[in-house]
C-alpha positions as CSV (number, residue, x, y, z in Angstrom):
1,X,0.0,0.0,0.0
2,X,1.8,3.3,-1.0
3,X,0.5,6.3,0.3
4,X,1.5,9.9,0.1
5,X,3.3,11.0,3.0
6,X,2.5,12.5,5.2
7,X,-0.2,10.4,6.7
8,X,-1.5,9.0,10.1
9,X,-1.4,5.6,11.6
10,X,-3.4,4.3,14.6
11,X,-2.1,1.2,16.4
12,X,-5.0,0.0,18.1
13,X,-2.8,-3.3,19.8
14,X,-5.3,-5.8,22.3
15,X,-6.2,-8.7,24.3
16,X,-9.5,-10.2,23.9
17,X,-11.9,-11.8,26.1
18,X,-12.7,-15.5,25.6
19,X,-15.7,-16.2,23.7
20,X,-16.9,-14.1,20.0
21,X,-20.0,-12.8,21.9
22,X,-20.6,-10.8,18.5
23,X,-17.1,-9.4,18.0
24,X,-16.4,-11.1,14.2
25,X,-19.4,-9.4,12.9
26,X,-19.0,-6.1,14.7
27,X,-14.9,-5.5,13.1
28,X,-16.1,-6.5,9.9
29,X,-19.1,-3.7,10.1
30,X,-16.2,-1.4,11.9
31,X,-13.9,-2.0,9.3
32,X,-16.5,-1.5,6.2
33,X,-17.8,2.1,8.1
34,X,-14.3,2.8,8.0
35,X,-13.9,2.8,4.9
36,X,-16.7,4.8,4.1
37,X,-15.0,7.9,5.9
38,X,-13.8,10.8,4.7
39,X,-10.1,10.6,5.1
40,X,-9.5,7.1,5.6
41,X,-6.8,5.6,3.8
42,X,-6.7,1.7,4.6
43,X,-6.7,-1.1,7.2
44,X,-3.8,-4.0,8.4
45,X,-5.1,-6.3,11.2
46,X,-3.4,-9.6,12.7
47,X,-4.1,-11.5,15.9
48,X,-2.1,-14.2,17.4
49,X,-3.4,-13.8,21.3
50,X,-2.0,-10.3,20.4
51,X,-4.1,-8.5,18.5
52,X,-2.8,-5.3,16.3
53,X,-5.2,-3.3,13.8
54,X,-3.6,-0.6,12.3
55,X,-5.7,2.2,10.3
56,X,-4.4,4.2,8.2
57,X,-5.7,8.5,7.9
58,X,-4.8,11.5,6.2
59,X,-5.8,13.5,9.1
60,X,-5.7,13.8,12.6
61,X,-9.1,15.7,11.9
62,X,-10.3,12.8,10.1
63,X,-9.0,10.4,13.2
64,X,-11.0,12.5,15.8
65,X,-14.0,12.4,12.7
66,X,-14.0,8.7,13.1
67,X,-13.5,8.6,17.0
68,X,-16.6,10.4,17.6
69,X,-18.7,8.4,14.8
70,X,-22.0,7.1,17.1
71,X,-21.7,3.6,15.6
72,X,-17.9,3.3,16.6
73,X,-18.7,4.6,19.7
74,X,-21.2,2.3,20.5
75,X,-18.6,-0.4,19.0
76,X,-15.8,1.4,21.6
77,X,-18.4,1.2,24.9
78,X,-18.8,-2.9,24.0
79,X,-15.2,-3.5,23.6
80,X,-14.9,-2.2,27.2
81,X,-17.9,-4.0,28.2
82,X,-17.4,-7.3,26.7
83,X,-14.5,-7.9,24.0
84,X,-11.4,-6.8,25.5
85,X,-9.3,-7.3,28.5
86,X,-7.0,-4.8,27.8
87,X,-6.2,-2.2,24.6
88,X,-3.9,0.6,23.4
89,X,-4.1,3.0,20.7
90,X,-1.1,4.9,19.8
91,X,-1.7,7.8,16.9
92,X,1.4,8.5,14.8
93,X,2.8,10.5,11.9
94,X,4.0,8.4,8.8
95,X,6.8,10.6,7.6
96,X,8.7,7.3,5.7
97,X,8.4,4.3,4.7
98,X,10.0,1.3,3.0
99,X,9.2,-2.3,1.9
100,X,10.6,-5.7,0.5
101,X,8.6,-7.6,-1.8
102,X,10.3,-10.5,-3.7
């Protein structure tokens, strides 16, 4: 994925409960509203008892844009309630970037 620089990156990085308990549907309908805003630029997610999702923004406008969005709020409150035993998010500035690709 190459995007023009500068963008924004947030590392959302977790531990989950046990149990689905509706989580599988709710970050596929997270990840397709989050496509649908302004400003987002595209998605990487992997989970192997860590779990790290990292979206990708032109903005920190549009970041804040997407934060307050009712239905990821709502998404946010049963994460707390249900889904996860612990979470970070870390927002950073992509000034660079480099790959290998054979």
């Amino acid at each position: 994925m190459e995007l023009d620089k500068p963008y924004y990156a947030v590392i959302f990085s977790s531990l989950r409960t046990e149990g689905d308990d509706g989580y599988g549907q709710m970050a596929q309908e997270m990840e397709e509203l989050a496509q649908q805003q302004p400003g987002f630029l595209g998605v990487e997610s992997a989970r192997d008892g860590l779990g790290i999702t990292v979206s990708y923004w032109e903005s920190l406008e549009a970041i804040a844009n997407w934060k307050a969005n009712m239905d990821h709020r709502q998404a946010q409150r049963n994460g707390i309630k249900k889904w996860y035993s612990w979470y970070k998010v870390r927002i950073c500035r992509v000034e660079r970037e480099y790959e290998f690709n054979k």
